[in-house]
N, C-alpha and C positions, 0 to 999 in steps of 0.2 A: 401913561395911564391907559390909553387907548388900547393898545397891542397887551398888558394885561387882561383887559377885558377879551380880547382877542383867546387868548391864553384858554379863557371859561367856558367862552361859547365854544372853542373846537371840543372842550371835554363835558360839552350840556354843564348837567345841574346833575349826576352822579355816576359812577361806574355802574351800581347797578340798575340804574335807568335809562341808562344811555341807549340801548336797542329801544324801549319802548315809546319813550319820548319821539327820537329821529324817526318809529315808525308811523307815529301820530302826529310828525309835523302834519300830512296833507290835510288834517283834522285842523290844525289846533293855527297853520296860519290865514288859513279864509276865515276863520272865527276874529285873527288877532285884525286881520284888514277891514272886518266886517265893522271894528270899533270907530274906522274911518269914513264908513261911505254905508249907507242901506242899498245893499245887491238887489237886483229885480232873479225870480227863481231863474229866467235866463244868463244871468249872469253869475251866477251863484254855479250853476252846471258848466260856463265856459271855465272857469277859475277851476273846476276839479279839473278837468281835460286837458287843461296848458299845465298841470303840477306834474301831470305825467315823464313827459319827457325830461322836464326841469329834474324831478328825482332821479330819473334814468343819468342822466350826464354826471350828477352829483356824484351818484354811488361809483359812477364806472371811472370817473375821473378824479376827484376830488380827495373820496374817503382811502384811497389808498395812496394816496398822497400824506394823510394824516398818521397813518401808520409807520410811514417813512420817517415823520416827525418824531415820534413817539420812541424810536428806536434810536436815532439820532441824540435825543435827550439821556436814553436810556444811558447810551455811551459815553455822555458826557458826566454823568457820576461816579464813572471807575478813576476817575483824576479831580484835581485841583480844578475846581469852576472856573474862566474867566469872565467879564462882563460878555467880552467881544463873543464867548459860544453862545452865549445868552442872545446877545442881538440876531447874531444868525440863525437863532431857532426862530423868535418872534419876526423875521422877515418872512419866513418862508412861512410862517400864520399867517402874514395881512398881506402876502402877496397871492395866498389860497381865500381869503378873505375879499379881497380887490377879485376875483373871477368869476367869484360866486355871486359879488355884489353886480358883476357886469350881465352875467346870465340872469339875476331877478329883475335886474332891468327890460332885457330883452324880451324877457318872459311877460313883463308885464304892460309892457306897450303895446299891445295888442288890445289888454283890457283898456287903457285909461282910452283907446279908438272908441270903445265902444260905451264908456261912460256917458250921461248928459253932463248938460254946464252945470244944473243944479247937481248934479253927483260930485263934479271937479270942487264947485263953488264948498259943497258940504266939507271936503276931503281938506282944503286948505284951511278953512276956518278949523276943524279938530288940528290940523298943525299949528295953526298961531295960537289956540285954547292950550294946548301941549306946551308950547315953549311959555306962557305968560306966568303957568303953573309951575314950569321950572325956575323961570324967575324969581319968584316967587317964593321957593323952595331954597336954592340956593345962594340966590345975591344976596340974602338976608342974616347969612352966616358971619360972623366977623372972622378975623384968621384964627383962632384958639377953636373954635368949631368945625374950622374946615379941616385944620391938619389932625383934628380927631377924628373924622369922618376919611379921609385920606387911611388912616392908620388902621381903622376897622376894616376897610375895604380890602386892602390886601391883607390882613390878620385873617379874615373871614376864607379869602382866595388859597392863603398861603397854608393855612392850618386844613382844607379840605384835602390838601395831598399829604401835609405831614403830622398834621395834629398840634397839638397844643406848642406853639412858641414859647422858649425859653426866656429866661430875665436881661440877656444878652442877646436874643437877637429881635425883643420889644425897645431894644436900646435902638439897636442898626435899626431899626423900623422909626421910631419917634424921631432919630436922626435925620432921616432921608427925609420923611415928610415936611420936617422946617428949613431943610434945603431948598423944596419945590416952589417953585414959583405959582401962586395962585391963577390959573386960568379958563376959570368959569365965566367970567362976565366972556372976554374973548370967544370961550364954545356957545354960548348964547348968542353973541353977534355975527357968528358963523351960520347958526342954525338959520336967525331972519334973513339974513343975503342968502344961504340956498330957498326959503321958502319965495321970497321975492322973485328967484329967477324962477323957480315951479308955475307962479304965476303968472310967468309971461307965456314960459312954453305951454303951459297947460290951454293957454288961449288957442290952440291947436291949429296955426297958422303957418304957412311955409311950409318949412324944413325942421316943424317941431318933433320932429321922432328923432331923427339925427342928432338933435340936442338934446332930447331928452336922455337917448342914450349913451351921449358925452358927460352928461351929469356928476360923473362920480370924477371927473377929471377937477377936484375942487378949489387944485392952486389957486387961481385968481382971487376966489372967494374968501379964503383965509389970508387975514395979515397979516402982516411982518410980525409984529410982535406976539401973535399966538404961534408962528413958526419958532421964534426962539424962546420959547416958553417952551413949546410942547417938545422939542429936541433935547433942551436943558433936561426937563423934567423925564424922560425918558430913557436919557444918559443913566440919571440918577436908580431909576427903578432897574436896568440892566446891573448895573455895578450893587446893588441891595440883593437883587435876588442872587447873583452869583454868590454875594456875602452869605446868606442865609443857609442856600447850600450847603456853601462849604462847612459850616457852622452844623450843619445837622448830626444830631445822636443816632446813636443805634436804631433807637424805637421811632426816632423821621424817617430815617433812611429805609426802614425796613417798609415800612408803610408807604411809602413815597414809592419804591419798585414796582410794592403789590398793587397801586393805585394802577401806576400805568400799566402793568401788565393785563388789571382790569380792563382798562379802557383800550389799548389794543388789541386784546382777545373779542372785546365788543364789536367794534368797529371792522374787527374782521369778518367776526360774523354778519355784519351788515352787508358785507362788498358781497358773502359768498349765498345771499339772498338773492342776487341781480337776476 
């Protein structure tokens, strides 16, 4: 499920927004952090000035790495799908995803220096408000809820590149979904073990920047059993999405090219902004 969602954020929220959105990140994420903490106007001015170089690396390293992807994909629909091309495309998402996550770290340690405790203090409590809502939101689902909300979520993901799913591959979808293993409560008790350790380092003692910046190293933090869940269930979405593919008409497939073509010609033209 993860590395799908992986899947959405490399291609934003549309082919023809994708330049404008990526140019309005510097806008739109001191706004989304802004939901976490109230910036003093000196802080507000450090956070534009560190996005600088953060965008600079992105574009020069990153987005042309996404183009690679993009082409690689491309090639993988003049043949038979397998699951296994699938996996290899979604690694090389969450292993561009894991460098981006390690540069916003690096990025942002700096700020959380120069936060007060009542900033820290503010910053943890919206995290535990965040997750009691998500509780809230999803432990309350019984399974016939969840595997309909499962099934939307990729219907939503899958129909944005190729349009409307057919009656057979709402089948291979309803399918996989009652395959998966339910693991919401698990990504919930994942999220309070990382907010719990935020609260130690956040106490801004020692050698807390070195750990802070180890953070995204989250093994220890996730348990056994959300690891064979989230494998199980990830298995499952490689081997659906290869099935759907393969499964695709004329008027997916044609649209599914133009899609990516979209978003490669996009993201090209972001790199030759640098």
């Amino acid at each position: 499920m993860k590395k799908l969602a992986l899947i959405a954020l490399l291609f934003l929220t549309g082919c023809s927004s994708t330049t404008f959105v990526y140019n309005r990140i510097d806008f739109l994420l001191p706004w989304y952090l802004a939901s976490y903490v109230d910036f003093t106007s000196e802080q507000k001015q450090s956070l534009n000035e560190r996005l600088i170089p953060f965008f600079k690396w992105h574009r020069t390293q990153e987005l042309p790495k996404y183009v690679e992807i993009i082409y690689s994909l491309e090639g993988l629909l003049d043949n038979e799908v397998k699951a296994e091309d699938i996996a290899l495309i979604t690694q090389d998402i969450e292993n561009s995803w894991f460098r981006t996550e390690q540069q916003i770290l690096s990025w942002l340690t700096p700020l959380a220096k120069d936060l007060s405790d009542e900033q820290i203090k503010q910053f943890l409590n919206v995290m535990k408000r965040k997750t009691i809502e998500n509780e809230n939101k999803y432990l309350n689902r019984n399974d016939q809820t969840y595997q309909k909300d499962v099934v939307n979520r990729f219907r939503k993901n899958l129909g944005r590149f190729m349009g409307s799913l057919n009656k057979d591959q709402l089948v291979l979808l309803r399918t996989a979904s009652e395959n998966m293993y339910r693991s919401d409560n698990e990504w919930l008790e994942n999220r309070k073990a990382l907010i719990n350790n935020l609260s130690l380092i956040l106490q801004r003692e020692n050698d807390w920047e070195e750990r802070l910046n180890g953070i995204t190293n989250r093994d220890n933090l996730e348990s056994q059993n959300y690891r064979i869940k989230y494998s199980h269930n990830i298995n499952i979405t490689h081997q659906l999405i290869a099935e759907i593919l393969n499964s695709r008409s004329e008027k997916q497939n044609k649209k599914l090219r133009d899609q990516l073509v979209r978003y490669r010609t996009d993201i090209s033209n972001l790199i030759e902004q640098i």
